[in-house]
N, C-alpha and C positions, 0 to 999 in steps of 0.2 A: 425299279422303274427308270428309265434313260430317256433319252430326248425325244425319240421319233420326229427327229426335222424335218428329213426327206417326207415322208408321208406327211406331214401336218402340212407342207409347203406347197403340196398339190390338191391336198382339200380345203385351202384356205382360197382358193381360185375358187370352187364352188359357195362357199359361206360367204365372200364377198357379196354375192347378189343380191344379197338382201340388206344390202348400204342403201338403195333406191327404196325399199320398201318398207323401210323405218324413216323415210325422209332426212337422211345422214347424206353430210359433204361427200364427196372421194378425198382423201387422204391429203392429195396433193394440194387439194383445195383450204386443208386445212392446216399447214403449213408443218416444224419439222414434228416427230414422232413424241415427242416430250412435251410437248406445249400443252398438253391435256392434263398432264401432273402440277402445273405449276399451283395450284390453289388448294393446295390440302397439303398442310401444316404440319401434316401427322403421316409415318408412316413405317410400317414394321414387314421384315421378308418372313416368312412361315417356311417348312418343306416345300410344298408347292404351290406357293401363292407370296406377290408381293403389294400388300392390301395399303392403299392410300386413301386416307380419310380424315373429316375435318376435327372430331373432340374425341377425347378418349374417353369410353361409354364402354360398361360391362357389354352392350350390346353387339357392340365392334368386336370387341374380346371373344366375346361365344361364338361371333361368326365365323372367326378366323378359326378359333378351335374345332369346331362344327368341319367347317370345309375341307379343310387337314385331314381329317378323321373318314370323311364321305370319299375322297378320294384313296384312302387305304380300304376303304370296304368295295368299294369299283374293282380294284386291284386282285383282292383276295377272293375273292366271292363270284363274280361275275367275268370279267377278262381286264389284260391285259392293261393297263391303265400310264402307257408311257406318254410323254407329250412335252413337247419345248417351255419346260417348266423354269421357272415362276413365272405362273398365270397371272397379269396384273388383276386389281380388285380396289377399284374407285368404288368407294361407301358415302352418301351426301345423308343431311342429320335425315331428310324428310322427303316426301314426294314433291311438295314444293320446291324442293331446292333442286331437288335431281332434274325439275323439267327447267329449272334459271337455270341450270348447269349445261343443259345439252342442246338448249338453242341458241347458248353462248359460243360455247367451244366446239358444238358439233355442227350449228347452223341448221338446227333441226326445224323443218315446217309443218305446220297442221298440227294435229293432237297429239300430244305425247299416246304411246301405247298403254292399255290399262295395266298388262305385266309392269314391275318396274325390277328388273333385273335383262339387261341384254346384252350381247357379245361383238366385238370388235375385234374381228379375225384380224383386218390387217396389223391392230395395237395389240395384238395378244391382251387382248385387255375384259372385263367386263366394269358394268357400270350400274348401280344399282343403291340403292339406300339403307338405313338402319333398321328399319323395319317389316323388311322385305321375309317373306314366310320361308319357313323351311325348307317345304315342299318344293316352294319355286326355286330356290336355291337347287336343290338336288336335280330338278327336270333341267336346270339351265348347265347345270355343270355335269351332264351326264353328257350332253351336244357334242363337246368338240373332243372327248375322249371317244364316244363313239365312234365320231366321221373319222380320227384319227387312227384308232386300234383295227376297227372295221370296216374299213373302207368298203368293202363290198357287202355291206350289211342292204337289204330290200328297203323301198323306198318307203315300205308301213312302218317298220322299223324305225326310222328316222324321228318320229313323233311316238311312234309308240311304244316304243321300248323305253326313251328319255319320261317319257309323261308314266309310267310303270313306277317309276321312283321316287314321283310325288308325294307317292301316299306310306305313310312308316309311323310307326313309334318306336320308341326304342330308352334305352338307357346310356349311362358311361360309367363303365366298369375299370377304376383308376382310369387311365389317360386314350383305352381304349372305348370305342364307341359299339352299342351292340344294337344294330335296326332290326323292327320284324317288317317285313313287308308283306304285300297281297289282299291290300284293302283296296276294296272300291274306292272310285273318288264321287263323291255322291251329286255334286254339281255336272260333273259330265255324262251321268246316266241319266238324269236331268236335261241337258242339252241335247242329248241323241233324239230325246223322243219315243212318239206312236213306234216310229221304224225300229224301235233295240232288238225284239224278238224277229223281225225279218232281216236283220243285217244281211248282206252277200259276201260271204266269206273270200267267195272267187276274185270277186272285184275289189275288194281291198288288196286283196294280196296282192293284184296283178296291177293296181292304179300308178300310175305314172309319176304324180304331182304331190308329192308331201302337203302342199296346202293347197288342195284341191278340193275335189270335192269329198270327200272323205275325210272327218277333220282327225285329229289327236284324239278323241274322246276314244271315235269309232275303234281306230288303230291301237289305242289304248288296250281296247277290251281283246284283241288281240294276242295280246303280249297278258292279258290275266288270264285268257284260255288256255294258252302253253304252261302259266306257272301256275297253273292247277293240274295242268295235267304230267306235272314235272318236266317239262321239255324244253323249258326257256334259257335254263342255264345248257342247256346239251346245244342250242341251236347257235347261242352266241360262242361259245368253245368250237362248233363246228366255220364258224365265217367267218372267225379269229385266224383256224388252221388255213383255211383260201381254196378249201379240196373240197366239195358235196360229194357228198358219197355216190356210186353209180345206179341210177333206177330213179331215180328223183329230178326231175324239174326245178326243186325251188328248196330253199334253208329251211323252209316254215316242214314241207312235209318229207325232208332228210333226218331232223330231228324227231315231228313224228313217228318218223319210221312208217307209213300208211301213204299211199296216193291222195289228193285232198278231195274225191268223189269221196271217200272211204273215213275222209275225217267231217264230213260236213253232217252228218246225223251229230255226232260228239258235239258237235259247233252249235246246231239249232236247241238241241236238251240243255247244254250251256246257257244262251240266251234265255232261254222258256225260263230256267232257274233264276237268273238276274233281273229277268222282264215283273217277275211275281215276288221277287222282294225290294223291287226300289224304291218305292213308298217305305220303307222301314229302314233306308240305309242311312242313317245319320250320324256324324262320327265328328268327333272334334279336329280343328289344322292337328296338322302334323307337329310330332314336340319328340324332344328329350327329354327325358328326366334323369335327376342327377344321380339316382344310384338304384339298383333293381329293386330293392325293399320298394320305394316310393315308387316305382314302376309297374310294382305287381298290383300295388293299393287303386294306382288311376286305371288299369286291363281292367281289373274290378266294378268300380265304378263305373265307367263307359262298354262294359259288357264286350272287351275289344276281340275273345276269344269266335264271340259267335259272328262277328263278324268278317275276321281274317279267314281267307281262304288259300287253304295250306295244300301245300301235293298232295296228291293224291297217292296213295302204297304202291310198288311198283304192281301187284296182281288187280289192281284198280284202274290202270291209267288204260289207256284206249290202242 
């Protein structure tokens, strides 16, 4: 995995725009590029992360280890995972102190956001706390390898590809980490609503506005229709190579392999299925555990096999 400068240097002009909409200074307003490190006492460089934080806490430790790990599984699994690494990684002890912290140094107005993990394209930086979930962890750090590896990724993609890797369990097998992924996330089927069985498949695909009106959730479900119907990793392999194949319009129905008149029955039977289990989809955050033996005991427990929704065989897929 090598730097991707040149690319990161031209989508970091688009991820600036949202400096105005987290109520953050410009840059220049906030004087030189280092003045944000000055308050953490503490600090260690990883592979791909240089993590500055205030006490030394098992919990800092696992993060670092965690994210290390989350970025080799990006890598392997999924696509290309280069990027102007070391990522900085400001850790503050608490939610308290992360909002003293960024209306300090970042001149932040109104409400802090309820996320408390977010990115500083011009710092190569993210900022965020001790206690910050996993899940969030993984949807924040999937962002700028995304916009960076696949620049021409569709704009549902953008949210709902990153929000796809919120939801995991998984183990650590010696120093390697092993996530399953394909769970619902049960607060955002939740948030969809009445509408989840009527979604418009057309109009997401085609919406313009990452935060428009089509939130993460919608686009979410998205990117778990493709990775049930095995086609999620074929479509990010295909926007990584920058060619769509000839006879398609759009990455969503290249990977399909089908025109998207021809995948929207798949699309509504999908929904009907999630529409008449959400009431039952109840799952604990997202976790690690420390070795598969105890991993299989807590699948066990939390029933996690009937819930994960795994490919489908290729003589099954649509």
């Amino acid at each position: 995995m090598g730097e991707g400068g040149s690319v990161l240097r031209s989508r970091r002009s688009l991820l600036r725009s949202a400096l105005p909409l987290l109520g953050l200074a410009p840059l220049s307003a906030r004087g030189e590029e280092t003045k944000h490190l000055r308050l953490f006492p503490h600090n260690q460089r990883t592979k791909f992360f240089h993590f500055y934080y205030m006490k030394e806490t098992p919990l800092v430790q696992e993060m670092m280890r965690f994210a290390d790990a989350f970025v080799r599984i990006i890598h392997r699994q999924f696509f290309t995972a280069d990027y102007a690494y070391p990522i900085q990684m400001l850790v503050l002890e608490n939610r308290e102190r992360l909002e003293v912290y960024l209306r300090k140094e970042f001149k932040m107005k109104g409400p802090v956001p309820e996320f408390t993990m977010m990115f500083i394209p011009e710092l190569n930086c993210f900022i965020t706390e001790e206690g910050t979930g996993l899940g969030t962890i993984t949807h924040n750090l999937a962002h700028p390898l995304l916009e960076t590896n696949l620049p021409l990724h569709p704009v549902w993609a953008t949210q709902g590809v990153s929000s796809f890797f919120e939801k995991f369990y998984g183990y650590w097998k010696g120093e390697e980490l092993v996530l399953e992924f394909g769970f619902q996330n049960p607060w955002r089927l939740q948030a969809i609503g009445d509408e989840l069985p009527n979604l418009n498949l057309r109009q997401i695909l085609g919406y313009k506005e990452p935060l428009g009106r089509f939130s993460g959730s919608e686009q979410r479900l998205v990117a778990m229709f493709m990775w049930r119907q095995g086609k999620l990793k074929p479509m990010l392999k295909l926007i990584e190579k920058g060619i769509p194949p000839e006879g398609y319009q759009t990455w969503f129905e290249a990977a399909m392999g089908k025109q998207v008149a021809d995948i929207i029955p798949m699309w509504k039977t999908y929904l009907a299925e999630v529409a008449a289990d959400r009431d039952n989809v109840t799952l604990p955050n997202s976790c690690v555990l420390p070795d598969e033996a105890t991993y299989r005991q807590y699948a066990s427990l939390h029933k996690l096999d009937r819930r994960q929704e795994l490919p489908l065989p290729p003589e099954k897929q649509g």
